[in-house]
C-alpha positions as CSV (number, residue, x, y, z in Angstrom):
1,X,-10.6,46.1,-40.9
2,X,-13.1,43.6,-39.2
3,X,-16.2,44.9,-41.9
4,X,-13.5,44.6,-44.9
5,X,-12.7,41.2,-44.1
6,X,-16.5,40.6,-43.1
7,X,-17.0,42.2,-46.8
8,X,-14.5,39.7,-48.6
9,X,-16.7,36.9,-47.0
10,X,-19.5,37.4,-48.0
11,X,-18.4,37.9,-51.8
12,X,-16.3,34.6,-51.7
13,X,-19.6,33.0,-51.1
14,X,-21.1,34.9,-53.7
15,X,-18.3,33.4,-56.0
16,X,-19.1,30.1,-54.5
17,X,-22.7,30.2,-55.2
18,X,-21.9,31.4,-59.3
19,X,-19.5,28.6,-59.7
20,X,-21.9,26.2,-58.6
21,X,-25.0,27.6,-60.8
22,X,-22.1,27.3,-63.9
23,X,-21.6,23.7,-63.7
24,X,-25.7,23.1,-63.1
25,X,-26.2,25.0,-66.2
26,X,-23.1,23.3,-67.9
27,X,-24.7,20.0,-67.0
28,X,-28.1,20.7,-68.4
29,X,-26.4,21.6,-71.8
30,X,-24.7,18.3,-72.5
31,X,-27.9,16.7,-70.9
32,X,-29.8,18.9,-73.0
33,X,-28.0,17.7,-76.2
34,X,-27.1,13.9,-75.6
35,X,-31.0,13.9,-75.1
36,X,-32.2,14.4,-78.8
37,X,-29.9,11.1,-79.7
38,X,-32.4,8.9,-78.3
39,X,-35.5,7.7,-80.3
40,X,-38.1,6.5,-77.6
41,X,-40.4,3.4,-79.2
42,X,-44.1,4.3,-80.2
43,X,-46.0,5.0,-77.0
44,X,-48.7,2.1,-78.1
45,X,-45.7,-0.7,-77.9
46,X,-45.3,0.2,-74.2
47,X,-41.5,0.0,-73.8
48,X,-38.9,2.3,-74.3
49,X,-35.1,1.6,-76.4
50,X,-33.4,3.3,-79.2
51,X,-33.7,3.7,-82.7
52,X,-31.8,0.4,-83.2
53,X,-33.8,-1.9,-81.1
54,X,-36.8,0.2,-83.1
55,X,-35.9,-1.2,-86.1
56,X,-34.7,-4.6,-85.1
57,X,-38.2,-5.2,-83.8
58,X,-40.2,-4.1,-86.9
59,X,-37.5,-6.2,-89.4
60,X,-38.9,-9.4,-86.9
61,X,-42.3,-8.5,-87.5
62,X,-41.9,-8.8,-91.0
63,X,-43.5,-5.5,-91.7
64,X,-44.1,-5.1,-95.9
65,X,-42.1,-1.8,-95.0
66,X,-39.1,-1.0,-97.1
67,X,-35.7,0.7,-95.0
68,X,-36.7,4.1,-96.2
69,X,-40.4,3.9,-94.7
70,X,-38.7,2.3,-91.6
71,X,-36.7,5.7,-91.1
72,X,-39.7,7.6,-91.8
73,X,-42.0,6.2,-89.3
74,X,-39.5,6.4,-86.3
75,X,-38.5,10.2,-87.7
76,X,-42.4,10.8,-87.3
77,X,-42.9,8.9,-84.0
78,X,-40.0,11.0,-82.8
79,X,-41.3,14.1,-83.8
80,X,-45.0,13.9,-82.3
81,X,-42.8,12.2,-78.9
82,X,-40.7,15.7,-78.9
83,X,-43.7,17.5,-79.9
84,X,-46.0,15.9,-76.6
85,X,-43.2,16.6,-74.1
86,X,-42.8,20.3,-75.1
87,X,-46.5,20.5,-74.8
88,X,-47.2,19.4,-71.8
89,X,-44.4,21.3,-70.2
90,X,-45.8,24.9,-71.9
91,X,-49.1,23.8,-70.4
92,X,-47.6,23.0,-66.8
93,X,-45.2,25.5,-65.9
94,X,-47.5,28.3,-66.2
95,X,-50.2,26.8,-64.0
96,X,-48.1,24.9,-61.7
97,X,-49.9,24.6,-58.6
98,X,-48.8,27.0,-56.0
99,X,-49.3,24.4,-53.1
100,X,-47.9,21.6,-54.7
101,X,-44.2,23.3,-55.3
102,X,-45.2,24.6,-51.7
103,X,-45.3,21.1,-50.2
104,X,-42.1,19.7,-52.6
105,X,-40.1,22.5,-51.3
106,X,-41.0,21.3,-47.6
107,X,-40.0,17.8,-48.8
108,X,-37.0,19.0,-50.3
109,X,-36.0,21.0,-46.9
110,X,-37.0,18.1,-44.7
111,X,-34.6,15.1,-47.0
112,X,-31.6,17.2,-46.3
113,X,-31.7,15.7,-42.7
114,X,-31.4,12.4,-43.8
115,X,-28.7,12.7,-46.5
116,X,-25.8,13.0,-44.3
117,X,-23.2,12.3,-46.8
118,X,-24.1,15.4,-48.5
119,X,-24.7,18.2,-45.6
120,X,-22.2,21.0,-45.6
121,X,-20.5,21.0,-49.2
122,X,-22.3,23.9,-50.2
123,X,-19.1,25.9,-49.9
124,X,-16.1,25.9,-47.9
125,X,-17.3,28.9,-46.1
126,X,-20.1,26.5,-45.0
127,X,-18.3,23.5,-43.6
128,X,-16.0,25.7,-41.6
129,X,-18.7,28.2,-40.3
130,X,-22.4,26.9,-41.2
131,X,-24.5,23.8,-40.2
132,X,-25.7,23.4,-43.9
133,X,-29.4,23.1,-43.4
134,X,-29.9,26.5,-44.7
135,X,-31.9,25.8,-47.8
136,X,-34.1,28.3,-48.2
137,X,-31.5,31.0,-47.5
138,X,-29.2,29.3,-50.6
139,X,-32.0,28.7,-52.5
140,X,-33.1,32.4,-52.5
141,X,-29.8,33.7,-52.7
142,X,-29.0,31.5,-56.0
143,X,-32.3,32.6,-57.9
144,X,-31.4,35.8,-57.3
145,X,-28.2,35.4,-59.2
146,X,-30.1,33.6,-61.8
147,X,-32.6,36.4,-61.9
148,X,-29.6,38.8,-62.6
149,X,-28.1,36.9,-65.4
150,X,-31.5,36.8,-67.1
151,X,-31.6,40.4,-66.5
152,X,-29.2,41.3,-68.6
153,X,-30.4,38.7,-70.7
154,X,-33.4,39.9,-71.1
155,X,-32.3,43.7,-71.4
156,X,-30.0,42.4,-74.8
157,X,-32.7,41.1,-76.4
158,X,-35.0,44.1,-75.7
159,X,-38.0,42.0,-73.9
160,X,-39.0,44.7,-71.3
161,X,-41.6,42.7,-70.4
162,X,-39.1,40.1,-68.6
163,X,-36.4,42.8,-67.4
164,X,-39.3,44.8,-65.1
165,X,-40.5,41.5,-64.3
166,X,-37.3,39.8,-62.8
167,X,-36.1,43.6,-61.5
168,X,-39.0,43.4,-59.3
169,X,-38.5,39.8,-58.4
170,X,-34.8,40.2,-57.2
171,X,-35.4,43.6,-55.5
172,X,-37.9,42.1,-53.4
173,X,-36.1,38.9,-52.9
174,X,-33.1,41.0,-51.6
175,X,-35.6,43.1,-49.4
176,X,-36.3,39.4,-47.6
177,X,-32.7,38.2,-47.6
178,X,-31.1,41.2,-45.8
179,X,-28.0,40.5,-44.0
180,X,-29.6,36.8,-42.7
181,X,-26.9,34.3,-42.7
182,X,-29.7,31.7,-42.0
183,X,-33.2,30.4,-42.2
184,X,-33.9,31.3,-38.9
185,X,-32.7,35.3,-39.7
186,X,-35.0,35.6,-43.3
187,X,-38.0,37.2,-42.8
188,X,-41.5,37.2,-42.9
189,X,-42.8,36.0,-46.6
190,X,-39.3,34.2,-47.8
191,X,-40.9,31.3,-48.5
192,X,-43.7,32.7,-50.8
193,X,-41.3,35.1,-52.1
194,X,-39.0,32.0,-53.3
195,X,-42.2,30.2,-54.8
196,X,-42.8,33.6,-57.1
197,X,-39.4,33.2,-58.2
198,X,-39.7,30.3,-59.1
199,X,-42.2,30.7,-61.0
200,X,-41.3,34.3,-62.6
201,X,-37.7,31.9,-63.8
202,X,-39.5,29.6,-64.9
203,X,-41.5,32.2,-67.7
204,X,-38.2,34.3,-68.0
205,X,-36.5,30.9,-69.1
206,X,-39.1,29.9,-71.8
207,X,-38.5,33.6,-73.6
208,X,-34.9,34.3,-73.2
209,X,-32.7,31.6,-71.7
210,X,-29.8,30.4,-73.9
211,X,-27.6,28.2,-71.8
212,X,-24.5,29.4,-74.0
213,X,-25.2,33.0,-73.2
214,X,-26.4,32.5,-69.8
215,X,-23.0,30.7,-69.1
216,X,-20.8,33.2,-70.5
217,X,-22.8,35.8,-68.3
218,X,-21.7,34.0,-64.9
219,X,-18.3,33.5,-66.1
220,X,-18.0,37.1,-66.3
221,X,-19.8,37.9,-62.8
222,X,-17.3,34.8,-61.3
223,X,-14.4,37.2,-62.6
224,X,-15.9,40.2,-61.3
225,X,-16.4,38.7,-57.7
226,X,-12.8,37.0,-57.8
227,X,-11.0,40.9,-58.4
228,X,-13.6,42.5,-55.8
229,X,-12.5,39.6,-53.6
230,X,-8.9,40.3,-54.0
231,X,-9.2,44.0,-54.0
232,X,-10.6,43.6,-50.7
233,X,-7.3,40.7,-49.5
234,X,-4.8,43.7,-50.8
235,X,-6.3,46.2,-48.5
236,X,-6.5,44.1,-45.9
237,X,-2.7,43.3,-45.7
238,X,-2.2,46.8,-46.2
239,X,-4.8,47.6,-43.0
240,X,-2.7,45.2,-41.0
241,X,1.0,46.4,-42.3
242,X,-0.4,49.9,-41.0
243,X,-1.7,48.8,-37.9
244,X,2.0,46.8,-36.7
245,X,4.1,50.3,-38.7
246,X,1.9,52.1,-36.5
247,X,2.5,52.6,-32.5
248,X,0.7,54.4,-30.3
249,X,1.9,57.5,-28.3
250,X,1.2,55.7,-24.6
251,X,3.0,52.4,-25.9
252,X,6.2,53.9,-27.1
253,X,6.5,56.3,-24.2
254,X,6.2,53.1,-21.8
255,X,9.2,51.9,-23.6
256,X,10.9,54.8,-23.5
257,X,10.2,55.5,-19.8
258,X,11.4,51.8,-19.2
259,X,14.4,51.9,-21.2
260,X,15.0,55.6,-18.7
261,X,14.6,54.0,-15.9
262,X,16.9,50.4,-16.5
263,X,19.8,52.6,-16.7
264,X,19.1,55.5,-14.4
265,X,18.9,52.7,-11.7
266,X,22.0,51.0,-13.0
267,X,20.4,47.6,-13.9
268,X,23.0,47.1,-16.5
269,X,25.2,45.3,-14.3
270,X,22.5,42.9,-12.8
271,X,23.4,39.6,-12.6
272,X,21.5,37.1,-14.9
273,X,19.1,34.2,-13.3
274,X,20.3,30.9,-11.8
275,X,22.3,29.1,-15.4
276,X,21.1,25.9,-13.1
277,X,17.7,26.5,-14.4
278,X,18.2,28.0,-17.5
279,X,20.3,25.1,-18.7
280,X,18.7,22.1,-16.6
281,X,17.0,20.4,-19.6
282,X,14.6,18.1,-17.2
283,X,12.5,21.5,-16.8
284,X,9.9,23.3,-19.2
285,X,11.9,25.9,-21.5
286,X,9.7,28.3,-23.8
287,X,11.1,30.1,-26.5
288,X,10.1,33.8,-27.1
289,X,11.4,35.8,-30.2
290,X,9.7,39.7,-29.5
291,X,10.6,43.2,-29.7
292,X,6.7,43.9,-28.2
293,X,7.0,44.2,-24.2
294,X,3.2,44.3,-23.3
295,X,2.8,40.9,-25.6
296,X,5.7,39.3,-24.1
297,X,4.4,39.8,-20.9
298,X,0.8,38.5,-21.5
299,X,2.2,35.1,-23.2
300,X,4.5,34.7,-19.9
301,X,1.5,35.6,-17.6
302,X,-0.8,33.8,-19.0
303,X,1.6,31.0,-19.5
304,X,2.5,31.0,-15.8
305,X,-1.3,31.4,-14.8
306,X,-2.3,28.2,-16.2
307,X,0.6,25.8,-15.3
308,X,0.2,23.1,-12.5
309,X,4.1,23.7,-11.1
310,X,5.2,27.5,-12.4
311,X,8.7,26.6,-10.6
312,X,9.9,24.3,-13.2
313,X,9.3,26.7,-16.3
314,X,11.6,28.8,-17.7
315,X,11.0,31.3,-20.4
316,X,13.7,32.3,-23.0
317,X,13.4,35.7,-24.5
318,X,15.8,37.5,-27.2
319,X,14.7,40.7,-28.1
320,X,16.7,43.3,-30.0
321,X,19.2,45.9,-28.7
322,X,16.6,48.5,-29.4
323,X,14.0,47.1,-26.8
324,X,16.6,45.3,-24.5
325,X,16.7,47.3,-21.8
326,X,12.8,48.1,-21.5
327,X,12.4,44.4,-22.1
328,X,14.6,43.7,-18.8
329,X,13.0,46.4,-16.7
330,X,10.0,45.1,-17.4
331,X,10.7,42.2,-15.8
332,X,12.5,43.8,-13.0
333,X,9.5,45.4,-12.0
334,X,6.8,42.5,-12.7
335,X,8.6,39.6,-11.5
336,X,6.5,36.7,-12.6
337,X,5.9,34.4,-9.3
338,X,8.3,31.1,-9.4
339,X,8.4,30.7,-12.7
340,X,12.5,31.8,-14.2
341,X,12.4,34.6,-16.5
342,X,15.6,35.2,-18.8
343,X,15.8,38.0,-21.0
344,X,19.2,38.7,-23.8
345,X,19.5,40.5,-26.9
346,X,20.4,39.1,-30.5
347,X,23.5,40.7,-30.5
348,X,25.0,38.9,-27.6
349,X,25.2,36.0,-30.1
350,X,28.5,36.9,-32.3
351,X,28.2,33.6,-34.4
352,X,25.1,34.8,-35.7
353,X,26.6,37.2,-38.6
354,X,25.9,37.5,-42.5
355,X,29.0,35.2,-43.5
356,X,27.1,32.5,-41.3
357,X,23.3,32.9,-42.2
358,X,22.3,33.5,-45.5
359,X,19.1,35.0,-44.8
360,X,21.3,37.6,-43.0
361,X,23.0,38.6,-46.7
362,X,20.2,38.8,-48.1
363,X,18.7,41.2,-45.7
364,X,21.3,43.3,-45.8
365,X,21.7,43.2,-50.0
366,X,17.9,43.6,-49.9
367,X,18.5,47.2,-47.7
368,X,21.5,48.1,-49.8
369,X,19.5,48.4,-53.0
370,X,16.7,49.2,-51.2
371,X,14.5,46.5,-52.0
372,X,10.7,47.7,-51.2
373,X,9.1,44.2,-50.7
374,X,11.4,43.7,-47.5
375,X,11.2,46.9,-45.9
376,X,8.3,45.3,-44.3
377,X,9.3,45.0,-40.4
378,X,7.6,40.8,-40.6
379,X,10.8,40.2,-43.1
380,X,13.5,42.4,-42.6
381,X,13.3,41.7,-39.1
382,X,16.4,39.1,-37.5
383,X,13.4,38.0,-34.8
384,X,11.5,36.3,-37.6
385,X,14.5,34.0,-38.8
386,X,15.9,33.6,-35.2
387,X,13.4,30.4,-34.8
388,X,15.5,28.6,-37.2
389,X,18.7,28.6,-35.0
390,X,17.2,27.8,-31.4
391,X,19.6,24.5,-31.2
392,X,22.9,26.6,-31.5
393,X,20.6,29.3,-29.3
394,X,20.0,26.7,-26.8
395,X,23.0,23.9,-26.9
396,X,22.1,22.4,-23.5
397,X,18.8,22.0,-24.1
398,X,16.8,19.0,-25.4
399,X,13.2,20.1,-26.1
400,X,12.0,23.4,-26.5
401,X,8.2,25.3,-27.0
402,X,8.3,28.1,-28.9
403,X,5.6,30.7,-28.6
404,X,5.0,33.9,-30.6
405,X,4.0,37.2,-28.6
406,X,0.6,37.2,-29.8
407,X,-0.7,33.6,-28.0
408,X,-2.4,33.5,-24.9
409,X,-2.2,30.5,-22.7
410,X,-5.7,29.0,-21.9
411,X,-4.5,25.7,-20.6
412,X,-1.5,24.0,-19.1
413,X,0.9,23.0,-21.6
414,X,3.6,20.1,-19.7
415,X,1.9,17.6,-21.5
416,X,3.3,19.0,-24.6
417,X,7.0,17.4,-23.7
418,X,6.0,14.3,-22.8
419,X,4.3,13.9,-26.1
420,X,6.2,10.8,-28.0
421,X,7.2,12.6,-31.7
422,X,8.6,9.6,-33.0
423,X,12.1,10.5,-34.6
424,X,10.4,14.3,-35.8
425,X,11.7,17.4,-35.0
426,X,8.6,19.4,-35.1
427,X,5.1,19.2,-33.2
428,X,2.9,22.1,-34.4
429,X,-0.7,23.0,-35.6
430,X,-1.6,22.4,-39.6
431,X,-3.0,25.7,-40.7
432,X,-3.4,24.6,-44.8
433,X,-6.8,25.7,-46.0
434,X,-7.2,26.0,-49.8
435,X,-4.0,28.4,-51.4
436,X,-3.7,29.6,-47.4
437,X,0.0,28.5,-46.1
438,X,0.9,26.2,-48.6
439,X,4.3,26.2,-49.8
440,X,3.3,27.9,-53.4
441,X,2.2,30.8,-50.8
442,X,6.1,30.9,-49.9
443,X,8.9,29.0,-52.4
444,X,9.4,30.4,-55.7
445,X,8.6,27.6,-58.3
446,X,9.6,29.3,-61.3
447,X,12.9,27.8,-59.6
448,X,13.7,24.2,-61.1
449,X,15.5,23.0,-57.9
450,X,12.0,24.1,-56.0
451,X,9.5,22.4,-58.9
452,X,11.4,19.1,-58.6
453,X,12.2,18.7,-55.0
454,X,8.9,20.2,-53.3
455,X,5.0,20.0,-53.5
456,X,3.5,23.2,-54.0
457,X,0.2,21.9,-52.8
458,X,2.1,20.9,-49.5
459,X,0.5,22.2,-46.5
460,X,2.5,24.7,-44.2
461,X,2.2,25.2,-40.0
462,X,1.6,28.3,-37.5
463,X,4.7,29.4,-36.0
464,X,2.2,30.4,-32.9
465,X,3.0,27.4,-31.0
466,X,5.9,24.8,-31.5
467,X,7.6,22.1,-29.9
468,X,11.0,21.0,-31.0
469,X,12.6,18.3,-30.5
470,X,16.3,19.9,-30.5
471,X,18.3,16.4,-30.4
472,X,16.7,15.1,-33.7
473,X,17.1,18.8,-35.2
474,X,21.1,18.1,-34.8
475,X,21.1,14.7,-35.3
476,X,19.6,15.9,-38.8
477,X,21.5,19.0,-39.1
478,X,17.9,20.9,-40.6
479,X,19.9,24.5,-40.0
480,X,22.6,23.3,-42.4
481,X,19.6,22.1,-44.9
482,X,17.9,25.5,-44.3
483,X,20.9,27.6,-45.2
484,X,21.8,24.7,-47.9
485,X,18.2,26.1,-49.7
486,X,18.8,29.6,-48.3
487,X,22.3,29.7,-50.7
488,X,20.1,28.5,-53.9
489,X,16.9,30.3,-54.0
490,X,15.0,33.1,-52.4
491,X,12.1,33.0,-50.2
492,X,9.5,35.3,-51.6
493,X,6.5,37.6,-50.7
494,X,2.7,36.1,-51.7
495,X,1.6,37.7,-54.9
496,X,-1.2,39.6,-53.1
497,X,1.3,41.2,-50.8
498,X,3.5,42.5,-53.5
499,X,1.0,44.0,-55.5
500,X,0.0,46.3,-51.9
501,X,3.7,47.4,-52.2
């Protein structure tokens, strides 16, 4: 899974880098063609201005020129101007000196420390995981998209001379890239292998570029990259979906021999821990929601490992009836030093029914008609939802952290309740990166009630880690606004992950 996901990196940088090259080449086209509206002045006047100012001069002269000679003398001066330009750039490019673009492209490299505001909008792949001073590296890996696009280029027009050419230039471009994901990695020669390129585009562009062609050719490899890209999201979900479907022989004995041994030994009628503490709202009370014993037990541990004063937290779990019992024997048998451990299943709490929570009738209309996009464990599990009831869960209690089973503790977290949330009922971590967690990702908007009253660009949080503020939560009554939305529309799947189903 790691190498698929590894995979899908490195081709959204790919699609990156042709997006970028699209609007260079996009940009050279309308320079390319607002360029030919300016008429530059005779070279032996010195100055430069339009055709206007051209003519303005030569009518203050008094020149014995009539309006149609006028015309004809700019036309002319514009044509030998056009005529110069394209002459000195045939005679240039093919003998442009190989130290000279040597030393510019050292220049180039050595500005990018000094323009700060720039540095790291390559890509969003490089301001979350690169320093952005790998030039060469981009610069290679960009004329070796260009090289391919004037491939094919090249191969249409049946100039064989300037497919083998550029063939051989990307190959051994590629050969010098490797898997480096810097400067540092390329090896030996990348430097004078970029300088051929640059060179060998340089020909290839006087013979067979066509910026119309050339763009249509990269808007056809962007598609390409964007279905590889989500080929490769699809079977990732569907790697992980098989991975939580799937337990392993040792783990499902464990709860099986757990689950034996809770009732051989009678623990059934064990008295629950000190309400004192589980109720007493001045202490630290976590919030667990977990049918995975081994998890649950590494959030507590680690949870209890790292606090300053283990004798004033208290951990809430609900778990299932399925998992009850192993859940509780787990706990019998690994006690966790001073810390309060209290362990009950959803179905103690009778309130919690389908003619009370919505989400509840649809999950159980959703199994009646066998609905395949929530047969997925994540959705049609009760656990999932459970997070938005903790008030009624809890009614003593003020504030609340909720965890999910898959954290682990690295620090103490008391200062989390002393944290001043000003009048907001939720604390949590912003997770929104481009179309990630976003509420499009999760509310229908096809729905009018969802297009006028929410933001599909607004960004979602983890459920990993949360602290509520249970007063304000019933103060504004946010379970009756959930089940208020619940009534009118339907949460749905993201596209990608219907499409695995």
């Amino acid at each position: 899974m790691a190498a698929t996901m590894a995979t899908g990196s490195r081709v959204l940088f790919l699609s990156c880098g042709f997006a970028f090259l699209l609007l260079l080449f996009s940009m050279e086209c309308v320079h390319g063609a607002n360029s030919s509206v300016v008429i530059p002045h005779h070279p032996d006047k010195g100055t430069h201005g339009s055709t206007k100012l051209s003519m303005t001069g030569l009518r203050d002269r008094h020149l014995p020129f009539t309006d149609e000679q006028h015309y004809q003398i700019l036309n002319e001066n514009k044509r030998q101007n056009r005529m110069g330009r394209k002459q000195k750039i045939n005679e240039e490019l093919p003998h442009a000196d190989y130290d000279d673009l040597r030393n510019q492209l050292k220049a180039i490299v050595n500005s990018k420390r000094f323009i700060t505001a720039t540095r790291g909008k390559y890509s969003v792949w490089r301001r979350e995981h690169g320093s952005g001073k790998d030039t060469l590296l981009i610069w290679m890996k960009d004329q070796v998209i260009l090289g391919r696009v004037l491939t094919r280029v090249a191969h249409e027009n049946k100039n064989g001379k300037v497919k083998r050419n550029l063939t051989m230039l990307v190959k051994d471009s590629l050969d010098l890239i490797g898997e480096a994901n810097s400067d540092t990695e390329l090896k030996e020669g990348a430097m004078e292998q970029a300088l051929k390129m640059h060179l060998g585009l340089a020909e290839a562009k006087k013979e067979v570029y066509d910026c119309e062609v050339v763009a249509k050719k990269l808007r056809a490899m962007i598609k390409t990259i964007e279905e590889a890209v989500m080929a490769l999201k699809r079977k990732a979900i569907f790697l992980m979906q098989v991975a939580s479907w799937t337990t392993s022989k040792p783990l499902h004995c464990l709860h099986l021999q757990l689950t034996n041994d809770y009732f051989l030994h009678d623990h059934s009628h064990m008295k629950s821990p000190d309400k004192g503490k589980t109720e007493d709202p001045s202490l630290y009370h976590y919030a667990i929601f977990s049918d995975n014993v081994l998890a649950t037990s590494v959030v507590i541990g680690s949870a209890i490992d790292k606090a300053k004063e283990p004798e004033n937290h208290v951990f809430h779990i609900v778990t299932d009836r399925l998992n009850f019992a192993a859940m509780q024997m787990w706990f019998i048998n690994n006690p966790p030093l001073l810390a309060t451990v209290e362990v009950e299943s959803i179905d103690k709490f009778k309130w919690l029914n389908s003619s009370y929570s919505p989400v509840l009738q649809q999950l159980e209309l959703a199994v009646l008609d066998e609905d395949v996009k929530l047969m997925n464990p994540k959705y049609l599990s009760m656990l999932n939802h459970l997070r938005f009831y903790i008030p009624e869960l809890f009614p003593k209690l003020n504030k609340i952290l909720f965890l999910d089973d898959d954290v682990v503790v690295q620090k103490d977290l008391t200062p989390l309740w002393v944290i001043d949330m000003k009048g907001l009922v939720n604390g949590a971590v912003e997770t929104c990166k481009k179309n990630l967690h976003d509420f499009g990702s999760y509310l229908n908007f096809s729905n009018m009630k969802i297009s006028q009253n929410f933001n599909p660009h607004a960004c979602g949080w983890a459920f990993g880690m949360n602290i509520f503020d249970l007063k304000q939560w019933r103060l504004h009554n946010l379970t009756g606004v959930y089940h208020y939305w619940q009534d009118l529309i339907a949460w749905r799947l993201p596209a990608s992950l219907e499409e695995t189903h």
